[in-house]
N, C-alpha and C positions, 0 to 999 in steps of 0.2 A: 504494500500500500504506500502511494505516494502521500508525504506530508505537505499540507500547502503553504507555502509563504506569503506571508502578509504583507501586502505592498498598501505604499503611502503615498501622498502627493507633496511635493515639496511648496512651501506657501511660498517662496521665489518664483523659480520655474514654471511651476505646477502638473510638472511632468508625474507620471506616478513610477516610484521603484522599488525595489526590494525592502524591507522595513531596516534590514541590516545596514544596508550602502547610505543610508540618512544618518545625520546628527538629530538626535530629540533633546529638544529644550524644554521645559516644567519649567510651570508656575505653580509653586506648591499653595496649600490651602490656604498659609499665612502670608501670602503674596509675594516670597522669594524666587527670583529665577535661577536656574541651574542649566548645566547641562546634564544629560541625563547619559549617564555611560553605561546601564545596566539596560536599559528601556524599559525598567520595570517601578521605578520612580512615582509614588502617590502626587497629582493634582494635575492640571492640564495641560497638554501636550500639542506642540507643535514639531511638522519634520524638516530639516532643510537637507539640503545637498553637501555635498562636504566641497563646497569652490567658496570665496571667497564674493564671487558676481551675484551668486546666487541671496545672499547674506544682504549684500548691495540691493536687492531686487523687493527682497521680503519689506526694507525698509521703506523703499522710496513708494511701492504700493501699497505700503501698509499691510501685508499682507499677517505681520506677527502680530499685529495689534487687533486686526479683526480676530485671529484666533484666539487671542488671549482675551480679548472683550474688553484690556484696556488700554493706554496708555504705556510707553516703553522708554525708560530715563536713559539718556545717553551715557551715563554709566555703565550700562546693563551691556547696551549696542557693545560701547568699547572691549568689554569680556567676553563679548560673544565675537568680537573678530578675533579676539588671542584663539579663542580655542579651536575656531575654523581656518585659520592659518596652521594648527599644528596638527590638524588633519590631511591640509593640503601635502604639507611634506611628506 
C-alpha cells in the first residue's frame, strides 16, 4: 500500500508541493511566531518554499498575513529571512 503525501500550497508562489520541500511557520496560540522544524508545532500554520523570492512574494501580497488573520512586525519578517537563507544553502 502506497502512503500519500501531503502537499501544501506555498502563500508566495502558491504553487502546491510536497508538505516536506516547505518551510512551516506557526503562530502559536499566545501569538508567537516560529518556524516550525518538526511540522508538528500547536497553532496556525503557514507553508512557504524554501527561496528566499518566495519569502519576498508572501510579503508584498500579503499573503502570511491573510493566513495568519493578522498583522506581521518586521521583526518577525527579518527572522524569517535568517532562516530561509539557511535553507537556501
Amino acid at each position: 500500500m502506497v502512503k500519500k503525501v501531503p502537499i501544501r500550497k506555498c502563500v508566495g508562489c502558491q504553487e502546491r508541493l510536497e508538505k516536506r520541500n516547505l518551510i512551516r511557520i506557526v503562530r502559536s496560540p499566545e501569538g508567537e511566531y516560529s518556524v516550525d522544524e518538526t511540522g508538528k508545532k500547536p497553532g496556525r500554520g503557514a507553508y512557504l518554499c524554501r527561496k528566499t523570492e518566495c519569502l519576498d512574494k508572501a510579503i508584498k501580497n500579503k499573503g502570511l498575513e491573510r493566513s495568519f488573520k493578522t498583522s506581521i512586525d518586521e521583526d518577525i519578517v527579518n527572522i524569517l529571512r535568517g532562516k530561509v537563507a539557511e535553507y537556501e544553502r
